[in-house]
MIDOSE-1310 file (N, C-alpha, C; in nm, 2 decimals, decimal comma, always signed):
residues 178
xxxx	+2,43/-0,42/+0,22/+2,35/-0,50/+0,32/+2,24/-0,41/+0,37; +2,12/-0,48/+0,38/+2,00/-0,37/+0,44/+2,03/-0,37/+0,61; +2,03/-0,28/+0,65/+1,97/-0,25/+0,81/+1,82/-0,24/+0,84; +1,80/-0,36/+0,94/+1,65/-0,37/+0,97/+1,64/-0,31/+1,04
xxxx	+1,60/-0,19/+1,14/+1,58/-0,17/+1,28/+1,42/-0,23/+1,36; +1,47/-0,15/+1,46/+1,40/-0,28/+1,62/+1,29/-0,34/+1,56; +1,21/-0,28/+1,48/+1,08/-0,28/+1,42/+1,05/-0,36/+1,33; +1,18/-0,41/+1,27/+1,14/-0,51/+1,10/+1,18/-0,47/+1,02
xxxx	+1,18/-0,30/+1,01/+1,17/-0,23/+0,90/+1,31/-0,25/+0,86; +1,29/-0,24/+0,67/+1,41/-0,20/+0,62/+1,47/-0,05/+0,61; +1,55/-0,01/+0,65/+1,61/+0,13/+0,66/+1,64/+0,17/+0,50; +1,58/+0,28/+0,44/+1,64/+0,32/+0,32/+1,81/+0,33/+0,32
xxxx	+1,87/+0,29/+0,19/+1,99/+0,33/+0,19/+2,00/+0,43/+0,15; +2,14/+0,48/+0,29/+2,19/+0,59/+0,26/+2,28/+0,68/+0,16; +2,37/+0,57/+0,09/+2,44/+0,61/-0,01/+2,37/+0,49/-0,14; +2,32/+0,55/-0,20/+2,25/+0,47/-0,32/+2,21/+0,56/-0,41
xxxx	+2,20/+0,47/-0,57/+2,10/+0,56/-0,67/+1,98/+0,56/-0,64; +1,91/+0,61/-0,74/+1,81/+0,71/-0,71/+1,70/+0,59/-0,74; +1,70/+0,46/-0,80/+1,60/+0,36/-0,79/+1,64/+0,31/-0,66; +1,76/+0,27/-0,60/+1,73/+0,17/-0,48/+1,69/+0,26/-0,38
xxxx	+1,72/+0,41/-0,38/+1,68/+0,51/-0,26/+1,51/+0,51/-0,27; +1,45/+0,53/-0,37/+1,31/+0,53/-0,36/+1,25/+0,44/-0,36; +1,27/+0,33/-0,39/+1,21/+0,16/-0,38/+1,26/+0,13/-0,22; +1,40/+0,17/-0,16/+1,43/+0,16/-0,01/+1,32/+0,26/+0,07
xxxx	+1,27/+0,36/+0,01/+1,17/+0,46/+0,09/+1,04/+0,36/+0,11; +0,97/+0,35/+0,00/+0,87/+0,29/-0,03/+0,90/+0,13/+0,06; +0,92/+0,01/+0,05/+0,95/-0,08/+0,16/+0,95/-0,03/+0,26; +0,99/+0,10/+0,34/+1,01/+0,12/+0,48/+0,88/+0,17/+0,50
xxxx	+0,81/+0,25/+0,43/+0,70/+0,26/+0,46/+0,59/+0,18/+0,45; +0,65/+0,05/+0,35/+0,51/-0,07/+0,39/+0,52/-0,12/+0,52; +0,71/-0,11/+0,53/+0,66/-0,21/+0,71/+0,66/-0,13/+0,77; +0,67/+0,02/+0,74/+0,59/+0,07/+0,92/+0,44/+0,03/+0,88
xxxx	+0,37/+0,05/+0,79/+0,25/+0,04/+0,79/+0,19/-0,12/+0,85; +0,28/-0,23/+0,78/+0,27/-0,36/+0,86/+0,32/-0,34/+0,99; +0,40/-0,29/+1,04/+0,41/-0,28/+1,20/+0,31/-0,19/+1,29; +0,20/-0,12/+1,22/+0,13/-0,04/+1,28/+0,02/-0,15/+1,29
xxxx	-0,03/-0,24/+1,22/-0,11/-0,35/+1,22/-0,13/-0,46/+1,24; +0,06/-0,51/+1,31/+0,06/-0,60/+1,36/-0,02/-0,65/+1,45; +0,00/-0,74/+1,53/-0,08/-0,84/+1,60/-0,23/-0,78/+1,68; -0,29/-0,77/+1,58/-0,45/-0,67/+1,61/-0,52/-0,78/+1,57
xxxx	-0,64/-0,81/+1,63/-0,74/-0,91/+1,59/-0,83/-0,83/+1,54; -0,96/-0,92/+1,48/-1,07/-0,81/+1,44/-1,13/-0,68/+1,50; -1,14/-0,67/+1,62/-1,16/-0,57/+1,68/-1,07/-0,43/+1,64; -0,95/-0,51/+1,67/-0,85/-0,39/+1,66/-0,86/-0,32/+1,52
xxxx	-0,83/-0,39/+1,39/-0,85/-0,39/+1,28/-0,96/-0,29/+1,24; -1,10/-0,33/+1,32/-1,18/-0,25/+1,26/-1,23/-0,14/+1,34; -1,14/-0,09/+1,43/-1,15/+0,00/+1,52/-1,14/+0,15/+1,50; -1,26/+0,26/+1,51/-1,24/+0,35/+1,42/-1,22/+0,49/+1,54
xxxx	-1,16/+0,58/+1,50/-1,23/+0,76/+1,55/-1,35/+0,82/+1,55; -1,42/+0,79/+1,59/-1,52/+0,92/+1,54/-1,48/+1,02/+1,51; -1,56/+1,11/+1,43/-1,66/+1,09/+1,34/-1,57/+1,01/+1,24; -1,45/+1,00/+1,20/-1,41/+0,88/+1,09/-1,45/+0,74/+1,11
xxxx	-1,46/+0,69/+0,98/-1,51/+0,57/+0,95/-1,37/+0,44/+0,98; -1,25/+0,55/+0,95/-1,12/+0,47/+0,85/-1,11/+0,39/+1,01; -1,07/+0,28/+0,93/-0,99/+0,14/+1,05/-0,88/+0,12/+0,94; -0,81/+0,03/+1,07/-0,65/-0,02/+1,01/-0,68/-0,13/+0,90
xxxx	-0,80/-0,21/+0,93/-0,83/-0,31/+0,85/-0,89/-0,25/+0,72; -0,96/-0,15/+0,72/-1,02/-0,05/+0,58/-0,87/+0,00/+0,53; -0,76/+0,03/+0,61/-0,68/+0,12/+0,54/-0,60/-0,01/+0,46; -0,62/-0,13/+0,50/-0,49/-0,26/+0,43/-0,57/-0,27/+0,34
xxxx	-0,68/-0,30/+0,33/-0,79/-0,34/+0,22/-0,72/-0,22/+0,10; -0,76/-0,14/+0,14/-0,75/+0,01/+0,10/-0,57/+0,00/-0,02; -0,48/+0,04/+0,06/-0,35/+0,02/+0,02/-0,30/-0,11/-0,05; -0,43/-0,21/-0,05/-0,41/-0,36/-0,11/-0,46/-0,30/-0,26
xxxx	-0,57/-0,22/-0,24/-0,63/-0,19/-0,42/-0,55/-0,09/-0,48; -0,47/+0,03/-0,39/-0,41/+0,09/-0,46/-0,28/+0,03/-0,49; -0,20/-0,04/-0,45/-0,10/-0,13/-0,52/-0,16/-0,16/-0,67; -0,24/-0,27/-0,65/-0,24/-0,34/-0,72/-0,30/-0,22/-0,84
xxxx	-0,35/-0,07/-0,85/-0,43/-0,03/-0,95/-0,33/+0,08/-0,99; -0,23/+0,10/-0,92/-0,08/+0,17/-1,00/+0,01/+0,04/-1,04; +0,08/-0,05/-1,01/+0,14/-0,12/-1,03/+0,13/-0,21/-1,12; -0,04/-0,25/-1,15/-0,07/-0,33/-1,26/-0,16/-0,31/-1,36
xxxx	-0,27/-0,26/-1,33/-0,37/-0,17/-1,36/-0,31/-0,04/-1,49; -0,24/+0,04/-1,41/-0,18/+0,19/-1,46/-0,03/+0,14/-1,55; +0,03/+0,06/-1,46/+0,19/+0,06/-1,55/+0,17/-0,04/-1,67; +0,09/-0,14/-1,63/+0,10/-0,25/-1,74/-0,05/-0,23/-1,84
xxxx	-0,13/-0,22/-1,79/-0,31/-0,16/-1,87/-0,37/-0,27/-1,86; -0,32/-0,35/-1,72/-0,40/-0,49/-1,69/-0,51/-0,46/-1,62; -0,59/-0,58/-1,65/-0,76/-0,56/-1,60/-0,74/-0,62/-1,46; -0,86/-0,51/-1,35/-0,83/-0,60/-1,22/-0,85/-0,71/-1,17
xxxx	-0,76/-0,74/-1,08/-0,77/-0,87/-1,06/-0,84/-0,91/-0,92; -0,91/-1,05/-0,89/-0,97/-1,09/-0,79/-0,92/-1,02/-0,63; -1,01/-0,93/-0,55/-1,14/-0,95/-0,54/-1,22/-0,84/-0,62; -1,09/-0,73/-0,64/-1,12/-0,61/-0,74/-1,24/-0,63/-0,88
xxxx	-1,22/-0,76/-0,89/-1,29/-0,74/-1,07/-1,50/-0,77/-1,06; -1,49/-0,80/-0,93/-1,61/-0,88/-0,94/-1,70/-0,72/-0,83; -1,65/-0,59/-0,80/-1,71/-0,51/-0,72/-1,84/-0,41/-0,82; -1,93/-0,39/-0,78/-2,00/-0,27/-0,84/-1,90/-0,15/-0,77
xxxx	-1,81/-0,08/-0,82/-1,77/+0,00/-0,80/-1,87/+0,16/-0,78; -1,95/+0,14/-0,88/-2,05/+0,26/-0,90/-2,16/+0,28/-0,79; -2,17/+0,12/-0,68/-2,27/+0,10/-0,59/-2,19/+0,16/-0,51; -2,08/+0,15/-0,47/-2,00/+0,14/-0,34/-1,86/+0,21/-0,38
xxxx	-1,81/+0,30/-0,43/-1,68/+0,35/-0,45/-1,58/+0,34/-0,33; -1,65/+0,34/-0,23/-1,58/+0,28/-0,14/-1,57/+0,14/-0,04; -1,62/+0,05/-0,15/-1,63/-0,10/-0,11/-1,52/-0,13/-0,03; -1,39/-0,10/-0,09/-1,27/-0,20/+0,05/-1,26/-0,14/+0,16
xxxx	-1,34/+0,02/+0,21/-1,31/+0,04/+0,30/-1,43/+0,02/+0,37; -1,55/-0,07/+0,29/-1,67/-0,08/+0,38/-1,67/-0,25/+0,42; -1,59/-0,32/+0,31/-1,59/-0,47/+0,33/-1,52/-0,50/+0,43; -1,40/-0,42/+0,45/-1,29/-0,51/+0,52/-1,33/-0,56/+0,67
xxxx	-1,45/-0,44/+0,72/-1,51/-0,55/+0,83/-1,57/-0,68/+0,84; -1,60/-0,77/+0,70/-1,60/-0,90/+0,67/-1,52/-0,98/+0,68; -1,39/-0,95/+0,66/-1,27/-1,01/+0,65/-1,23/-1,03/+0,77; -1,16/-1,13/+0,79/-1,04/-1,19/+0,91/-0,90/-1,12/+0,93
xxxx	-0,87/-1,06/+1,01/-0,75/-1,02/+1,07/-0,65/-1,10/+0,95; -0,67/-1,27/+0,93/-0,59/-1,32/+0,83/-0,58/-1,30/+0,64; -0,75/-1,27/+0,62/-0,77/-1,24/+0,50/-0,72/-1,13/+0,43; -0,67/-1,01/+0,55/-0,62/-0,88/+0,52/-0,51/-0,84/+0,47
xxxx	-0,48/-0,97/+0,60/-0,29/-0,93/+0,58/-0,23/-1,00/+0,42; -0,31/-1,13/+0,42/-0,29/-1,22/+0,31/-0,29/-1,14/+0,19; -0,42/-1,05/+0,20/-0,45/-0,95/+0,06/-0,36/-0,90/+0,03; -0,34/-0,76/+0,11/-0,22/-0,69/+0,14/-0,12/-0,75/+0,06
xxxx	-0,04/-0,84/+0,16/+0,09/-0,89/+0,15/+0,09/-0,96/-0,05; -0,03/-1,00/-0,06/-0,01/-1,05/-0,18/+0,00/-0,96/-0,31; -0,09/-0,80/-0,29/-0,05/-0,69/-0,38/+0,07/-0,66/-0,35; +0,10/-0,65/-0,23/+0,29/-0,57/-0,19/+0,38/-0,70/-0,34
xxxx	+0,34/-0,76/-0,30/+0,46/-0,88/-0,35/+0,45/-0,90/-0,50; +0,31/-0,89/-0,58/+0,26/-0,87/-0,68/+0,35/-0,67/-0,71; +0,29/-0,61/-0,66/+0,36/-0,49/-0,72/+0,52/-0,46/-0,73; +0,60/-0,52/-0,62/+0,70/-0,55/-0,63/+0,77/-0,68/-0,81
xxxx	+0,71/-0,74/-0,80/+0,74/-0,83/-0,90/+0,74/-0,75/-1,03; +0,58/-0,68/-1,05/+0,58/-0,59/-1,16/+0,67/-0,49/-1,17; +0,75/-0,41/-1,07/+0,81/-0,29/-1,09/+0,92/-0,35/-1,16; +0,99/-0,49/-1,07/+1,09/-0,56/-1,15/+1,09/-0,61/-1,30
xxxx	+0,95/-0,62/-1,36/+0,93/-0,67/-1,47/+0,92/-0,54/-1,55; +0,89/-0,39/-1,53/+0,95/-0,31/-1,59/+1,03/-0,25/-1,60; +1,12/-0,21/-1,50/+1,26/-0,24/-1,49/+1,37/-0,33/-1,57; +1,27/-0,43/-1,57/+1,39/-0,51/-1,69/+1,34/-0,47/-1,82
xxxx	+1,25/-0,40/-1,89/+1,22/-0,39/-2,00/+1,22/-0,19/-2,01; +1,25/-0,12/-1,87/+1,33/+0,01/-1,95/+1,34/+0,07/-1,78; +1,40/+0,18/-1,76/+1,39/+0,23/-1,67/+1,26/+0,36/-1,58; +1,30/+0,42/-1,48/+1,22/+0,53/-1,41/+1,15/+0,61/-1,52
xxxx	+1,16/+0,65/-1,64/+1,11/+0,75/-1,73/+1,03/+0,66/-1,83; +0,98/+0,52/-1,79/+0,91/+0,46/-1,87/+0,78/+0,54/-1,86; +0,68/+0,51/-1,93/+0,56/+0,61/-1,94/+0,44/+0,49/-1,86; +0,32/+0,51/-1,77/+0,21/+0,39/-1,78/+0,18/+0,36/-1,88
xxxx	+0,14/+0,27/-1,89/+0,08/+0,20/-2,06/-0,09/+0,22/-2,03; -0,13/+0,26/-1,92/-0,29/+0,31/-1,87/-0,28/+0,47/-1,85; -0,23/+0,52/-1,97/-0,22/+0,69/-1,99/-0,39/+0,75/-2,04; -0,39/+0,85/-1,97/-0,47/+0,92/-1,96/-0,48/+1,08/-2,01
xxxx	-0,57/+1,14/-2,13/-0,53/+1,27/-2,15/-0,49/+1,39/-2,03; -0,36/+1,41/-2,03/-0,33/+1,48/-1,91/-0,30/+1,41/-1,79; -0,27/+1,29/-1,79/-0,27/+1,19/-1,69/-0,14/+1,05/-1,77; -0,04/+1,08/-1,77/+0,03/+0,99/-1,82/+0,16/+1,05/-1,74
xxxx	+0,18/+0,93/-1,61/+0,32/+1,00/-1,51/+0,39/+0,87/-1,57; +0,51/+0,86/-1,54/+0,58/+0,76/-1,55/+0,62/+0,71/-1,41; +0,70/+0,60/-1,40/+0,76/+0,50/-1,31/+0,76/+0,56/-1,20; +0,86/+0,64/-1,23/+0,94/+0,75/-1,11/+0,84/+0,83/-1,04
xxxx	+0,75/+0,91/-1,12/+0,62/+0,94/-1,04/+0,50/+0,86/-0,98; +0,48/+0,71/-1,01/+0,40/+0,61/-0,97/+0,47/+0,57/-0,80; +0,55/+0,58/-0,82/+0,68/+0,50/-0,70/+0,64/+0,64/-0,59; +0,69/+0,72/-0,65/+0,68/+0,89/-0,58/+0,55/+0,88/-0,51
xxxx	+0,46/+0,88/-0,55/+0,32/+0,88/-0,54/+0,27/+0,76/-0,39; +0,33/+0,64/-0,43/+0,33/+0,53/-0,36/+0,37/+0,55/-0,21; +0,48/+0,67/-0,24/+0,55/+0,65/-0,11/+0,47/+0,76/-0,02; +0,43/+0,84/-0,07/+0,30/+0,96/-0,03/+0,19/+0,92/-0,02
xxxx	+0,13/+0,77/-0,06/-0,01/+0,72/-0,01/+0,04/+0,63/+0,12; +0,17/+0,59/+0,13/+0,19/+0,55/+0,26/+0,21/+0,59/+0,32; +0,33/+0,72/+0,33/+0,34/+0,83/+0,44/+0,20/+0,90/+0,53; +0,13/+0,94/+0,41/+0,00/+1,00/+0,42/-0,06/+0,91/+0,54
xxxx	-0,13/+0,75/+0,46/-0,16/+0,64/+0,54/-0,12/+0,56/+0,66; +0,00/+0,65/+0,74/+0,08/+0,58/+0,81/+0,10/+0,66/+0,95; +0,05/+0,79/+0,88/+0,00/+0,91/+1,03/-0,14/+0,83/+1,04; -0,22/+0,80/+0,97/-0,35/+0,77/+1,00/-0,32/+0,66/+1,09
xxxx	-0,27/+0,57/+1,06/-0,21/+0,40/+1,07/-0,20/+0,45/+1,25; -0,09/+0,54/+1,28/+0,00/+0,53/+1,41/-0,17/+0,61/+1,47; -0,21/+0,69/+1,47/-0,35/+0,74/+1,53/-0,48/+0,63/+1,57; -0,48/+0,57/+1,50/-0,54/+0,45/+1,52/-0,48/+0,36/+1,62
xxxx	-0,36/+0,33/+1,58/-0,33/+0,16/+1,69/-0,33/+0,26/+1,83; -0,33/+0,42/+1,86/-0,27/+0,44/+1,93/-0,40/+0,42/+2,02; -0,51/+0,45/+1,97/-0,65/+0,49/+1,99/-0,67/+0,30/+2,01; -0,64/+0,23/+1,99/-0,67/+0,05/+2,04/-0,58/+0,05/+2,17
xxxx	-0,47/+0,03/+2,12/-0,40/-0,02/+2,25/-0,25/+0,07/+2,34; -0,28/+0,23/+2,25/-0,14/+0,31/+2,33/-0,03/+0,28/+2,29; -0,03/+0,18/+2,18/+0,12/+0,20/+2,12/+0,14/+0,31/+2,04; +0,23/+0,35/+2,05/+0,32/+0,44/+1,92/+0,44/+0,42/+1,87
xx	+0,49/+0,54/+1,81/+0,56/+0,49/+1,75/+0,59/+0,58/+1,62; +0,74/+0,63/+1,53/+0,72/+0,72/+1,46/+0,60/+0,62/+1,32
């Protein structure tokens, strides 16, 4: 049985193998990151540090493309998908973190939640066709991690993303929070 604490979050299990332990890391780290971004309107969303640019609403934009460009992109060698496919990348390399001020408090979380749920579904669809030492099928000379290191990785662009996350909401409205 998962334990949610006060927060939402699912608590990693404590006695588990070594896929439910790091898939339980990874989920705890998307809902602190959804709990860092909760109930923020635009303002909050796009609310930055000086001299940084980064907002909470750049960072979900942001963690919406890297889902979806390890999870489907790298493991499977699928082409990106909507709103990814249609960017000059070469104009703007950092388009989701300059768009997301267009976007609605609702269009973010939507994004978001819809790579979380999409990359989730795909880890299960490789999972059923081999385990953690499968290889990406989007290998690179010198660049070909497998599962176990994509997951690994995932959980370190949230951790990473998630000191940023708590700096920010703290900098809108004084919440904190680990």
């Amino acid at each position: 049985m998962t334990m949610i604490d006060e927060h939402g979050r699912p608590r990693p299990p404590e006695e588990a193998g070594e896929l439910e332990t790091i898939l339980g890391f990874l989920d705890f780290h998307r809902a602190t990151f959804e709990w860092k971004c909760s109930g923020l309107d635009s303002a909050g969303l796009n609310h930055t540090i000086p001299p940084s640019t980064m907002s909470l609403g750049g960072m979900m934009k942001h963690l919406a493309l890297v889902e979806e460009h390890w999870f489907s992109r790298r493991l499977f060698g699928r082409d990106r998908s909507s709103p990814w496919d249609v960017v000059d990348w070469d104009a703007d390399p950092d388009w989701e973190w300059h768009s997301a001020t267009d976007d609605s408090p609702e269009k973010l979380r939507a994004l978001w939640q819809r790579f979380v749920e999409q990359s989730r579904a795909n880890v299960a669809e490789a999972l059923s066709d081999g385990d953690l030492d499968q290889q990406v099928r989007d290998s690179r000379p010198g660049d070909s991690p497998n599962l176990r290191w994509v997951i690994g990785h995932m959980i370190e662009e949230y951790a990473r993303h998630n000191g940023h996350a708590d700096l920010l909401r703290e900098s809108v409205d004084g919440k904190t929070g680990e």
